[in-house]
C-alpha positions as CSV (number, residue, x, y, z in Angstrom):
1,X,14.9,-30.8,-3.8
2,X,13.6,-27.7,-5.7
3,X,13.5,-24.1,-4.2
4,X,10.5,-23.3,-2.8
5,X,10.2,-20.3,-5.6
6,X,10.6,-23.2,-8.2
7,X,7.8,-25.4,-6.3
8,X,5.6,-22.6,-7.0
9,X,6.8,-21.9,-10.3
10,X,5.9,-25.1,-11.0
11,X,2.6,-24.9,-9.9
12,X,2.0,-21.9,-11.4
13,X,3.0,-23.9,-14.8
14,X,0.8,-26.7,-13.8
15,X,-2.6,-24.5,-13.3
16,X,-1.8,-22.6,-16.5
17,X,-1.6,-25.8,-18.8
18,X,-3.8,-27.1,-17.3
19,X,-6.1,-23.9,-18.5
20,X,-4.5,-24.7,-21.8
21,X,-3.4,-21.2,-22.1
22,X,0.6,-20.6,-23.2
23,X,2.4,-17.4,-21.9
24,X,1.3,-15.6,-24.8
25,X,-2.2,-16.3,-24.1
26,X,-2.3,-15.1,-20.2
27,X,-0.4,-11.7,-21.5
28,X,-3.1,-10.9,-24.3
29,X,-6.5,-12.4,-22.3
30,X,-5.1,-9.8,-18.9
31,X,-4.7,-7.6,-21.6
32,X,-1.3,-6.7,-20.6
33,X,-1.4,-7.2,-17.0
34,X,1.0,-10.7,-16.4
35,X,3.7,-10.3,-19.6
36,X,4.4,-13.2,-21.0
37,X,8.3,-12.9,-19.8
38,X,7.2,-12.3,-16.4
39,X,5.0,-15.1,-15.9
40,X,7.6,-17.1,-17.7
41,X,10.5,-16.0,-14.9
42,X,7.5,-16.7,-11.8
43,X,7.2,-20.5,-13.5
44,X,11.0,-21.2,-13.2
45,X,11.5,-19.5,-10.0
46,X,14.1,-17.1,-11.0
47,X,11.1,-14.5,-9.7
48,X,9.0,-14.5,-5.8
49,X,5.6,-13.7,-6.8
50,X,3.8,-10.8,-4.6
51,X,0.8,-11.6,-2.5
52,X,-1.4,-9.1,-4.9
53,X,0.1,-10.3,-7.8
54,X,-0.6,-14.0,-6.7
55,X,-4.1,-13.4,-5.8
56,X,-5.0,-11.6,-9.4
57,X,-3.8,-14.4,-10.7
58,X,-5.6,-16.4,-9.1
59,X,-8.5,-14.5,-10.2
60,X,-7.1,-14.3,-13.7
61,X,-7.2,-18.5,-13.9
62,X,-10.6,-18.6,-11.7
63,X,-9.1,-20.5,-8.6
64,X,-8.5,-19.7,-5.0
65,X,-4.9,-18.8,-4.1
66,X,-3.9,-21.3,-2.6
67,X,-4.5,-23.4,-5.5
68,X,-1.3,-22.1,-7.2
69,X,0.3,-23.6,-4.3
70,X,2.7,-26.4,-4.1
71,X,0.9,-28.8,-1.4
72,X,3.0,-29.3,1.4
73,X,1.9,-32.2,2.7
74,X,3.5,-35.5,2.3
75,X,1.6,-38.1,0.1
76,X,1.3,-41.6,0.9
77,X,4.1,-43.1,-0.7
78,X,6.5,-40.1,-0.9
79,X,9.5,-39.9,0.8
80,X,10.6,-39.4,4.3
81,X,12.0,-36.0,3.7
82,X,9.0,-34.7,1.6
83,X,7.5,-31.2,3.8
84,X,4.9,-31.8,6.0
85,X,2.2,-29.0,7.0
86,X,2.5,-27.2,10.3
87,X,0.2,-28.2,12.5
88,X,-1.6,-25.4,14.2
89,X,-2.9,-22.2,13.3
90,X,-0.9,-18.9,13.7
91,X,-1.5,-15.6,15.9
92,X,0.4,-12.5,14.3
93,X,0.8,-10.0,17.5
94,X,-0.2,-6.9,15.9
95,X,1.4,-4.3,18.0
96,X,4.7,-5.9,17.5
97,X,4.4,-6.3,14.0
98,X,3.7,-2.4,13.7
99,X,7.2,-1.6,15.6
100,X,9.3,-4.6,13.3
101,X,11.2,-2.2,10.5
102,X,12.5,-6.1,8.7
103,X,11.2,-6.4,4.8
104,X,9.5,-9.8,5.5
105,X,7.7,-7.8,8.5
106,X,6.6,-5.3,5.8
107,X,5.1,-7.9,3.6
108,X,3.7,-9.8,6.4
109,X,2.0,-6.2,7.2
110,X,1.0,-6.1,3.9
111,X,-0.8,-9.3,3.7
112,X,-2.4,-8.9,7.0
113,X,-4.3,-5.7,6.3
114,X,-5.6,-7.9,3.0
115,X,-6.5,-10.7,5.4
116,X,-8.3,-7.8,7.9
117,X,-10.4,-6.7,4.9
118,X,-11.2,-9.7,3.7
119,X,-12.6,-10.7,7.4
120,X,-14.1,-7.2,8.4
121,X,-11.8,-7.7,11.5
122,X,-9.8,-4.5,12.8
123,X,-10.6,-4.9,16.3
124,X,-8.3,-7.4,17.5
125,X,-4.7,-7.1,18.7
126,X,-3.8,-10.5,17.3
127,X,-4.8,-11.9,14.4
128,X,-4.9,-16.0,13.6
129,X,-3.2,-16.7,10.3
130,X,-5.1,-20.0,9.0
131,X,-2.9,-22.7,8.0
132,X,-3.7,-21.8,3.8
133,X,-2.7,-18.6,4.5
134,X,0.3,-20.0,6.4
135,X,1.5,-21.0,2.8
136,X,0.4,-18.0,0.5
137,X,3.1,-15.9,2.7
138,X,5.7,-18.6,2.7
139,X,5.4,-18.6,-1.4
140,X,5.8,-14.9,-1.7
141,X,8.9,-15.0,0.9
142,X,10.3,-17.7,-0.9
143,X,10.6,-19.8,2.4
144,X,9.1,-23.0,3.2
145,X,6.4,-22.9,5.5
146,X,8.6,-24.2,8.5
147,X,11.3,-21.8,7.6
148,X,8.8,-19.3,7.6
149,X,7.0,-19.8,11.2
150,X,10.6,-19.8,12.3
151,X,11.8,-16.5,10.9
152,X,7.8,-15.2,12.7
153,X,9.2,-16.8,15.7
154,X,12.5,-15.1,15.8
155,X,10.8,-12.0,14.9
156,X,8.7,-12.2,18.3
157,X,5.8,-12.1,15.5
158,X,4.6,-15.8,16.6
159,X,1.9,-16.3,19.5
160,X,0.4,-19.7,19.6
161,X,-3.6,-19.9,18.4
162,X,-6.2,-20.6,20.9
């Protein structure tokens, strides 16, 4: 089984094609912004993908983020071992996440003051994590999403929605 990075690389690959555009093409029509080797090294996996440079991308090919996601969950037909989604929603404790010093905290920190603009929300001392997001952050940790919710879990980052 590929690498989670590689799953997205190949998704990456898959969206870009499918745009008909080569390497070349995405380097010259962002003007400059995704080089041509860069993009090339995100596609095979040898590169994790950051969560700003995933969503300009994203904006670059005209789809949502989570449409250069690999789909997680298992097709009818596909093996027993294929991933699965998690099932519920996410809570992030905020004040525990502001006292974590770990470099996935730091991203996750990151990506949740994105999420907070995005939703006007600034109030709250948790914030739910929807299950699309769930899977933007495990691609730019280069972790599965079950791998991820664990390493949140073991971080004392994790509170069950609802």
């Amino acid at each position: 089984m590929a690498s989670y990075a590689e799953q997205v690389g190949e998704r990456l690959r898959d969206v870009r094609v499918q745009r008909g555009l080569s390497l070349h093409d995405v380097e010259v029509g962002s003007e400059g912004e995704f080089k041509a080797s860069v993009l090339g090294a995100y596609e095979r996996g040898e590169r994790s993908i950051s969560v700003n440079r995933l969503q300009r991308l994203a904006i670059f090919y005209e789809v949502r983020v989570d449409g250069l996601l690999p789909r997680i969950g298992r097709a009818p037909g596909s093996p027993a071992g294929a991933m699965t989604p998690p099932d519920e929603e996410l809570c992030i404790d905020l004040q525990t996440l502001g006292h974590r010093e770990e470099p996935e905290a730091r991203t996750l920190e990151s990506f949740v003051a994105l999420l907070q603009v995005q939703r006007g929300d600034f109030a709250g001392k948790m914030l739910t994590i929807r299950r699309e997001d769930i899977r933007v952050l495990a691609a730019v940790l280069d972790h599965s999403p079950e791998e991820l919710l664990a390493r949140l879990s073991a971080l004392g980052l994790r509170r069950r929605a609802g």
